[in-house]
N, C-alpha and C positions, 0 to 999 in steps of 0.2 A: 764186768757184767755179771750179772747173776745166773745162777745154773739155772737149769732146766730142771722143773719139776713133773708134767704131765705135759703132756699132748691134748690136742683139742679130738673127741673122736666122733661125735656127732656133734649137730647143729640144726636147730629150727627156729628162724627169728635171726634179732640183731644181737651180738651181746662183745663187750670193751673188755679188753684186758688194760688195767690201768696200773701207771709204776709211780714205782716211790715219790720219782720229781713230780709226781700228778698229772705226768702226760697220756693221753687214750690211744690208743688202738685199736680198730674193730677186730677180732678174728675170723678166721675160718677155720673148714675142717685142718687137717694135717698142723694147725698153727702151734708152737711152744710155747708152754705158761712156763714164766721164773718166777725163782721163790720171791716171795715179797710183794708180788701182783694180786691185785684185788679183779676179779670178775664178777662185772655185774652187765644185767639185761637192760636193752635201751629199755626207756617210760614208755612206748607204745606199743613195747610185745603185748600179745593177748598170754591168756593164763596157762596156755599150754605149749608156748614156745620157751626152747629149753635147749641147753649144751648142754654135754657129758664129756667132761676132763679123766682121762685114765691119767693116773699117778704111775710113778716109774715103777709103784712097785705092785701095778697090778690093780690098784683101787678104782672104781670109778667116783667120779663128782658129777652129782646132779646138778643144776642150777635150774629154777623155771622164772618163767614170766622175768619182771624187773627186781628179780630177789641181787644179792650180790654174795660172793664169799671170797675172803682172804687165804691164798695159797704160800704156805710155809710149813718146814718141818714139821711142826705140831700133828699136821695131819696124819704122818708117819706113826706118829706117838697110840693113836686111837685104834680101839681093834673094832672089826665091826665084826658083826655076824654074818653065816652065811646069807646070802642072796641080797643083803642090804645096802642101800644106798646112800648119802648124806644129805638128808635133807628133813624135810617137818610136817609132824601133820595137819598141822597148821595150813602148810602151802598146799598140801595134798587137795584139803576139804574147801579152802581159797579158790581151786583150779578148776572144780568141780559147781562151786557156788558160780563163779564169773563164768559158766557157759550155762547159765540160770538167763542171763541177760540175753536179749537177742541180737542178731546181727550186728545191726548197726549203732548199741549202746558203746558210749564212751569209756573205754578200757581204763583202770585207775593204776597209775603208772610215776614213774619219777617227776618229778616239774622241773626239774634239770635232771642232767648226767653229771653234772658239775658237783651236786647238790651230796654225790658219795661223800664220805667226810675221808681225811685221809688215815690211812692206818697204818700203826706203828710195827713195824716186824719184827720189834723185840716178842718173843713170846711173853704171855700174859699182859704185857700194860695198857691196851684198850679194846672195849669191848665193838665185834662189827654188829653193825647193825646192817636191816632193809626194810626199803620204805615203803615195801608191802605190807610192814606194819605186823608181822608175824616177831618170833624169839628166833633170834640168829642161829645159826649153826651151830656154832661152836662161840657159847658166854665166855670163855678165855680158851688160850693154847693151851693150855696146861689139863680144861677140862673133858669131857669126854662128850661125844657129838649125843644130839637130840635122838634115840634109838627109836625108829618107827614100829620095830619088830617087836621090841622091849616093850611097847606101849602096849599093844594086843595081847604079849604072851598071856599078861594077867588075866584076861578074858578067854572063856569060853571058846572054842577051837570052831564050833558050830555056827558061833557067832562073827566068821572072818570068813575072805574069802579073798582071792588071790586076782590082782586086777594087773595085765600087760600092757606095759608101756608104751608099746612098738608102733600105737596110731599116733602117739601123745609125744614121744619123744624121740622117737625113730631108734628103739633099742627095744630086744627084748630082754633085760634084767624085770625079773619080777619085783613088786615093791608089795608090802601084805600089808593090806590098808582095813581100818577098824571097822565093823560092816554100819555104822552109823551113817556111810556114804551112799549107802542105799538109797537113802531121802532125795538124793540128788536126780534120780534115773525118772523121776516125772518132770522135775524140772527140766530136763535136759529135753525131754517128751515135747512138751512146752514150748522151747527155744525152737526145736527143728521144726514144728508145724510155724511159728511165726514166723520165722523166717523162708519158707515154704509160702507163706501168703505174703511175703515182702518180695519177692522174687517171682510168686503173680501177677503182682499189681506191675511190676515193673515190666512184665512182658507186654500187659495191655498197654501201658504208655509208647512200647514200642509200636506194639499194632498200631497204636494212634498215629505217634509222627509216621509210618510210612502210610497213612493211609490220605495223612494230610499233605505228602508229597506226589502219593499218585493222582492228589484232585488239581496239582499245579501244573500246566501246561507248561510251563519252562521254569521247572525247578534250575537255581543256583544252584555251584557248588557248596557254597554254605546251606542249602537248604537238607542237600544228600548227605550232609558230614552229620548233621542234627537228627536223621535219621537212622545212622550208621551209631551215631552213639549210643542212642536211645537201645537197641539190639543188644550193642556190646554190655552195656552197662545190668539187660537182664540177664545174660549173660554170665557177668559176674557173680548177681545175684542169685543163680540157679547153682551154681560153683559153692556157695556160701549154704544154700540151704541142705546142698547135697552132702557135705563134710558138716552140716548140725545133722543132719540124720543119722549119718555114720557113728557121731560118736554119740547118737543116745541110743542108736543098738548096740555099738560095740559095750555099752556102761549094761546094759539091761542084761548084755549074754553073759558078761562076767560076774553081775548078782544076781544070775542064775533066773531071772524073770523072762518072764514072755514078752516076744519082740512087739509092741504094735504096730499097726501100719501108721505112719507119718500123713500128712496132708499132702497128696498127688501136685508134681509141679511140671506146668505145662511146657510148651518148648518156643523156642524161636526161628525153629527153620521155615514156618509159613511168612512171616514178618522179612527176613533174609532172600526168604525168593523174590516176594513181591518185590523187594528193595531191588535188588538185583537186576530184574524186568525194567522197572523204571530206569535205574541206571543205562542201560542196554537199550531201551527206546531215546533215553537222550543223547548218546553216542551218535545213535541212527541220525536224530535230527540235528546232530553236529556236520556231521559228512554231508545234509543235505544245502546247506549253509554255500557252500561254493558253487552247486546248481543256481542256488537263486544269484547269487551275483553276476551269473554269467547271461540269466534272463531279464535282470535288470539292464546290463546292456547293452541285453537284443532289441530290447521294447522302446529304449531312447536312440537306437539308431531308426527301428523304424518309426518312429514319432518325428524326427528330427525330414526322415525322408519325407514325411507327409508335409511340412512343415516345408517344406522346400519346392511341393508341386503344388501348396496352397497362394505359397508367394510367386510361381509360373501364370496359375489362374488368375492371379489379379492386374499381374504384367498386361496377361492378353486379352483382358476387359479393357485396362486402360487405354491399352491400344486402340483401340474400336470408336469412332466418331458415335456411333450407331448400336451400341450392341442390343441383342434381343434380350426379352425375359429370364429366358433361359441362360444365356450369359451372365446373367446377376448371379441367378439362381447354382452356376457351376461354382462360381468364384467363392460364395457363402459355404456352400457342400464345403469345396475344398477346405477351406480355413476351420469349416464344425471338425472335418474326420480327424483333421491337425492338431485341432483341443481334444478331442476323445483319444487320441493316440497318447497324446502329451501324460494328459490323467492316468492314463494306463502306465505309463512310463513311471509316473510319479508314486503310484503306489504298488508295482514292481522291487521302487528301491525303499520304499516304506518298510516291504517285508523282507529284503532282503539285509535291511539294516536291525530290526528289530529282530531277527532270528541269528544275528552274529551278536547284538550285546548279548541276547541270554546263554549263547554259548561260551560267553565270555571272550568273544574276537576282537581285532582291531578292523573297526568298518574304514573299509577302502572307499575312496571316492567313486560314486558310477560316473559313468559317459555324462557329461554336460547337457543339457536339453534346453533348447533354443526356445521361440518362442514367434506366437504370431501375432504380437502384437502390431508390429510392423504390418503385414496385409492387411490385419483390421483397417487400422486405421488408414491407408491406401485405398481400399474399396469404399469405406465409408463416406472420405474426400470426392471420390471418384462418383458414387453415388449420388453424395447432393448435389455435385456438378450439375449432374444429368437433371434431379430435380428441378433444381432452379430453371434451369432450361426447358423444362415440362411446365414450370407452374405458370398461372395468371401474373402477367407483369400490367399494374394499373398505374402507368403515365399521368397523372395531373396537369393543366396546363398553368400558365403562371396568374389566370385572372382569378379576383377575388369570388367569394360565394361560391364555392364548385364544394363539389361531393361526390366522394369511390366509395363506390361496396366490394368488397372481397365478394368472390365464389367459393364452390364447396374447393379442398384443398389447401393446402398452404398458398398464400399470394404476399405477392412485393407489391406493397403500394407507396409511389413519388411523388411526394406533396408536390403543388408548384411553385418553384423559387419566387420568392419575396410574394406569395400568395396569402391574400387577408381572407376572415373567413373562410377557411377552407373545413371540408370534416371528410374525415376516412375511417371507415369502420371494417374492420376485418373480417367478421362472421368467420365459420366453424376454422380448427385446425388449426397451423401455427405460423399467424401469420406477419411479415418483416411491412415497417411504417418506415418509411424514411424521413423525416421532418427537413422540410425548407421554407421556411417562412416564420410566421409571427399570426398571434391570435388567432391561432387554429386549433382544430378540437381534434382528438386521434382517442380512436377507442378498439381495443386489440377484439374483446367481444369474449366467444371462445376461443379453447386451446391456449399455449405456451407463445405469447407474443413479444416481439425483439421492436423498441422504437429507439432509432439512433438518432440524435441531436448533435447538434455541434453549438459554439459559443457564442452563434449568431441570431438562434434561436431563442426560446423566452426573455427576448427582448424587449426591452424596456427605453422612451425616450433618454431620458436621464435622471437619476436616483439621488437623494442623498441618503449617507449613513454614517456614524460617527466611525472617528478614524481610532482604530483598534490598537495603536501603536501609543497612544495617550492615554497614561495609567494613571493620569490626575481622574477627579471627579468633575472635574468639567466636560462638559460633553459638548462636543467639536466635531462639523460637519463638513464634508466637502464635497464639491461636485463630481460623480464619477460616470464612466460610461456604462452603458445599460446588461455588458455581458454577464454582471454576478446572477441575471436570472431572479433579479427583482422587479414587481411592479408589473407582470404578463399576464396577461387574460388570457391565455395557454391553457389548453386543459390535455390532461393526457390520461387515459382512465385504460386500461390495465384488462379488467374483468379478470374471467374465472383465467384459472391455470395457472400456474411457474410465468410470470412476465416482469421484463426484463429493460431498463432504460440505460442504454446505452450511450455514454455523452463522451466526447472528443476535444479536441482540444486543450492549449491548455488555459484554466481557467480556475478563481476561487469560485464555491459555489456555497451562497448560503439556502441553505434547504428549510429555514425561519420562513422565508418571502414565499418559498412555493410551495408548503401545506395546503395552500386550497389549490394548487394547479395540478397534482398529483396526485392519484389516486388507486388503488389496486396493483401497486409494483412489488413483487414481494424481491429484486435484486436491481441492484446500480453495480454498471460495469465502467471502470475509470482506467480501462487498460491502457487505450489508446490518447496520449497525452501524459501532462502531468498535474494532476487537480487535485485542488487542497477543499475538502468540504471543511470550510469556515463554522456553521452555524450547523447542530443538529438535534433537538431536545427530544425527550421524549413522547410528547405532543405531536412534533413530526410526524414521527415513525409512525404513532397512531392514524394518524391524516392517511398515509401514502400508501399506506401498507391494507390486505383484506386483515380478513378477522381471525386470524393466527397472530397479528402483528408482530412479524419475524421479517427482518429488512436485513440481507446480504450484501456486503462490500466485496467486490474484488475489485483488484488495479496490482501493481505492483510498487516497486520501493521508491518510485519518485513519485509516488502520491503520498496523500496524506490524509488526516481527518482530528477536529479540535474537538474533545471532547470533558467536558465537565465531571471530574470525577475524586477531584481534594477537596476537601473541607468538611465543614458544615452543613454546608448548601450544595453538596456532590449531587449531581441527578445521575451520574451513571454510574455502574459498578462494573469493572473489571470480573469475567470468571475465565471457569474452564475453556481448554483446549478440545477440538474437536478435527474428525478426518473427514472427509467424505469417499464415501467408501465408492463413488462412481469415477470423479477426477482426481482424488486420491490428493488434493489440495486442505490447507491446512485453516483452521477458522480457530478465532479466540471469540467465546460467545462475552457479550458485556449486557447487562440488563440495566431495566428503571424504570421506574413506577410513575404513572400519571396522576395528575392532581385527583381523576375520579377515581384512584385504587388499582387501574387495570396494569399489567404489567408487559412491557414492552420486550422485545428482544434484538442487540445486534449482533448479525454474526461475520465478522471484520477479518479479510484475507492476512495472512500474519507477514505479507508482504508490503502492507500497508502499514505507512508510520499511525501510530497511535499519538499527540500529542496530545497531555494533560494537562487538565488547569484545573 
C-alpha cells in the first residue's frame, strides 16, 4: 500500500480521495491521503466548500468547491512562501463570482465524479486538470504551484488587502487575494438581500398553509405534515439567507467598506404557534372521539327501549274489542317517540363515526337499533280492522235494477249476486265495490277506490276468438266460455283518485274486449290468482286509464302479461327500472305511442313475467 502523505485537517462539503485502480472514497476529518491519490470535490459543492490536507511536512492543501488535486512527492519538491496556500486565483475570484448567484441557482459542478480522468504518479507525464475549468495546480510535478502571493506582489501594496478564510473554509491561514475582488462585495450585497426576499416569500407560504389548516375542521394528518413543511422549509430559507448576509459583511469588512443593512427577514415563530394550537385542538378532539362512541350507545339503547314500549302499546290496543280515541292516539305517540329516539340514535352514530375517520380511527360497530316497523304495521292492521267495522257496509240484494250510494266516509258496497242492472256509486273518500253479477255499472266517484272482480264477472254468453296457438294465416275460431271478459256491458269507471281493479281468480284476460268497459283505473292487481293478461295495446291503456295514462301491474310470478315489443310493428318499449319509495316494490316502466301521438305508460311489478312477441 502506499504511504501516507497528509492528513485530512478540515472539511466543508463532500470531497473523494480517489486511487490509482480508480476506486473512490469520501473522506473525513482525521482521514489519510496516500501518495498517488487524486482529491477532488463532489459536482454539487457550492463554491465555498473546501478541504485542507496538512502534508507531513507541515504544508497545508487547499482544495475548494469541485476543483481536484493530485497528491505525490512533487508537492514536497515546491517551496511556498510564507502564509500561502496551494491553490488559484482563478478559484479565488470563481468563489466569489458563484455567491453572485442567489440561493437557489444551480451550482456548476462535475456531471460525474467518474468523469476525473485518471492520473499518472510518475512525476511529470500528465497534466491534472478540474472541471471548474480554472489552470490546475500544478501544470507538471516537476513545476512549481500557481503563487497567489507572487501574483499581487507585482502590484501595489495599497492596492491588496488580506481576506480570512475561517467563514469560508473553517481555517484561519490568510490567503492575500488581488483587491480586484472588491467588485465582488455588491454582488454578494445582491445575493443576501435576494435571498432575504426568497426566505420571505417562503415564510408567507407557511403563514398560508397553516392558515389553510386552521380553516379545516378536521385537518388529516397529511394536512398537518403540508403545514409543518411549509414552516420548516422557511426555515431553511431564513438559515440560507442568514449565512448570504454573513458572507457579504464578512467580504465588505475585509475590503475595508461599509457594512450595509441587508433586506430585514421575518420569522416563523407566529406560523409554528398557530400550527401548534391546531395541532393541540385536534388531539383534544381525538380524546373526544371515545365520549361520542359511548353516547352513540346510550342513545340506541334508549331508542331500542322506546321501541319496545311502542310495541307494549300496540299489544294493548289490540287487545281491546273497544278501545277509545285515546287508545289509538297512545299507541301512535308511542311508535312517533320510538322513531324520534331511533333518528336521534342514528345520528349519535353518524357523529360518532365521522369524528373517528378524521381522527384517523378504526369505527367500531354501535349498539344495533331495532326498529318499529313491526308496531306500524300492527296498529295500522289493527286500525282498519276497527274502520271497516265503523264504516257504512251497503248490502245489495240479488234483484235486478237496484241502486247503492255510498255516504260521507269510506263504504263497502255488495253488489247482488247474479244481479242484472245493478249500479253502485261510491261518493266522497275510499271507497271498496265488491262486484257480483253481470251488466252492472260501479263507479268509485271520489277518493282512492278498490273494485274486486272475480272470473264470473264481465261475462259474456259465449265468444268467439281465433285460437292463438295457430301461427299459420288462417284464422281459426272456436267456441269459448265467456270468462276472458269479452262481449260485457259492464261498466266500471274509476273517477278521480289512485283506483284500483282487483280481479281473482285464475283466468286469461284480454284487456282488447274491455276498453270501453273500463274506465278511470290508474292499477290492476292480479295478486290473487294466476292471470295471464293475453291482449293489452296501447289504445287500451288510453281507454282505461285518466289523463296521466300511467296503468300499474302488480301480481306476482305466476302471472303474466303478452306484450308487443320485437320487430317492426313493436307498439311497446321496454325502459327503466323504478322503486317506489312507499312499498318499497320494484316497477319496470314500458311505454308506446298511440295512433293520435299521445304516449302511454306501463308500470309492470318485476314480479310479473313479461312475455314478448
Amino acid at each position: 500500500m502506499s504511504s501516507v502523505i497528509g492528513t485530512v485537517a478540515s472539511i466543508d462539503g463532500k470531497f473523494y480521495a480517489k486511487a490509482q485502480d480508480g476506486s473512490l472514497r469520501e473522506v473525513s476529518h482525521g482521514d489519510a491521503i496516500y501518495e498517488g491519490e487524486v482529491v477532488l470535490g463532489d459536482k454539487n459543492n457550492g463554491a465555498i466548500d473546501s478541504v485542507i490536507v496538512t502534508l507531513d511536512n507541515g504544508t497545508d492543501i487547499v482544495i475548494l468547491g469541485s476543483e481536484a488535486q493530485l497528491f505525490d512527492a512533487s508537492l514536497f519538491d515546491v517551496e511556498f512562501a510564507e502564509n500561502e496556500t496551494v491553490s488559484e486565483s482563478e478559484s479565488i475570484e470563481k468563489m466569489f463570482s458563484e455567491l453572485n448567484s442567489n440561493v437557489d441557482a444551480e451550482q456548476t459542478a462535475n456531471d460525474d465524479i467518474d468523469d476525473v480522468e485518471d492520473i499518472d504518479t510518475e512525476s511529470g507525464t500528465q497534466e491534472v486538470t478540474s472541471t471548474e475549468g480554472g489552470e490546475a495546480r500544478f501544470a507538471q510535478t516537476t513545476g512549481s504551484s500557481v503563487d497567489i502571493n507572487a501574483e499581487v506582489r507585482g502590484e501595489d501594496e495599497s492596492d491588496n488587502y488580506e481576506r480570512s478564510l475561517g467563514s469560508i473554509l473553517g481555517t484561519e491561514t490568510p490567503v492575500y487575494v488581488n483587491s480586484a475582488a472588491t467588485r465582488y462585495v455588491a454582488d454578494l450585497l445582491t445575493a443576501a438581500n435576494n435571498a432575504a426576499a426568497t426566505a420571505n416569500d417562503a415564510i408567507a407560504a407557511a403563514n398560508a398553509a397553516v392558515d389553510t389548516l386552521e380553516a379545516n375542521d378536521n385537518p388529516t394528518a397529511a394536512d398537518i405534515a403540508t403545514a409543518q413543511n411549509a414552516i420548516d422549509a422557511a426555515d431553511a430559507a431564513i438559515a440560507t439567507a442568514a449565512t448570504a448576509a454573513t458572507a457579504y459583511s464578512d467580504a465588505a469588512s475585509s475590503a475595508g467598506e461599509a457594512v450595509e443593512a441587508t433586506t430585514a427577514v421575518g420569522s416563523t415563530d407566529a406560523a409554528q404557534a398557530d400550527l401548534t394550537a391546531a395541532v393541540n385542538a385536534e388531539i383534544d378532539s381525538d380524546a373526544d372521539v371515545a365520549d361520542l362512541l359511548t353516547a352513540a350507545n346510550n342513545a340506541a339503547a334508549t331508542a331500542n327501549d322506546a321501541i319496545a314500549a311502542a310495541n307494549a302499546a300496540v299489544d294493548t290496543l289490540e287487545a281491546n274489542d273497544n278501545p277509545s280515541d285515546a287508545d289509538k292516539t297512545d299507541a301512535q305517540d308511542a311508535i312517533d317517540a320510538a322513531d324520534a329516539a331511533i333518528a336521534t340514535a342514528s345520528k349519535a352514530a353518524d357523529m360518532y363515526s365521522d369524528a373517528a375517520k378524521a381522527a384517523g380511527e378504526t369505527v367500531e360497530a354501535t349498539t344495533e337499533l331495532k326498529s318499529t316497523d313491526s308496531a306500524q304495521n300492527d296498529l295500522d292492521a289493527a286500525l282498519t280492522a276497527l274502520d271497516i267495522n265503523n264504516n257504512d257496509v251497503i248490502n245489495m240484494s240479488s234483484g235486478n235494477n237496484k241502486t247503492a250510494y255510498g255516504e260521507d266516509g269510506d263504504d263497502i258496497i255488495n253488489m247482488g249476486h247474479n244481479g242484472k242492472n245493478q249500479e253502485a256509486y261510491g261518493g266522497d273518500d275510499n271507497d271498496t265495490i265488491n262486484i257480483d253479477g253481470n251488466n252492472f255499472k260501479a263507479y268509485g266517484e271520489a277518493g282512492d277506490d278498490t273494485f274486486n272482480i272475480s272470473s264470473d264477472d264481465f261475462e259474456s254468453e259465449k265468444s268467439d276468438k281465433p285460437d292463438k296457438s295457430d301461427k299459420s294465416d288462417q284464422e281459426e275460431t272456436e267456441e269459448t266460455e265467456g270468462n276472458d271478459f269479452e262481449g260485457s256491458a259492464a261498466l266500471i269507471d274509476g273517477g278521480e283518485g289512485l283506483d284500483s281493479l282487483v280481479i281473482s281468480d285464475d283466468m286469461d284476460i284480454d284487456m282488447s274486449a274491455l276498453d270501453d268497459n273500463i274506465s278511470n283505473i290508474e292499477r290492476i292487481d292480479l295478486d290473487t290468482g294466476s292471470q295471464n293478461i293475453i291482449s293489452l295495446s296501447t289504445e287500451d291503456v288510453l281507454d282505461m286509464t285518466d289523463t296521466d295514462n300511467i296503468l300499474r301491474i302488480d301480481g306476482d310470478s305466476s302471472d303474466s302479461i303478452d306484450l308487443n315489443t320485437i320487430g317492426e310493428d313493436a307498439e311497446w318499449t321496454l325502459g327503466d327500472f323504478k322503486t317506489d319509495t312507499e312499498t318499497a316494490a320494484t316497477y319496470q316502466e314500458v311505454t308506446g305511442t298511440t295512433d293520435d301521438g299521445t304516449q302511454v305508460t306501463l308500470e309492470i311489478n318485476t314480479d310479473v313475467q313479461i312475455d314478448q312477441s
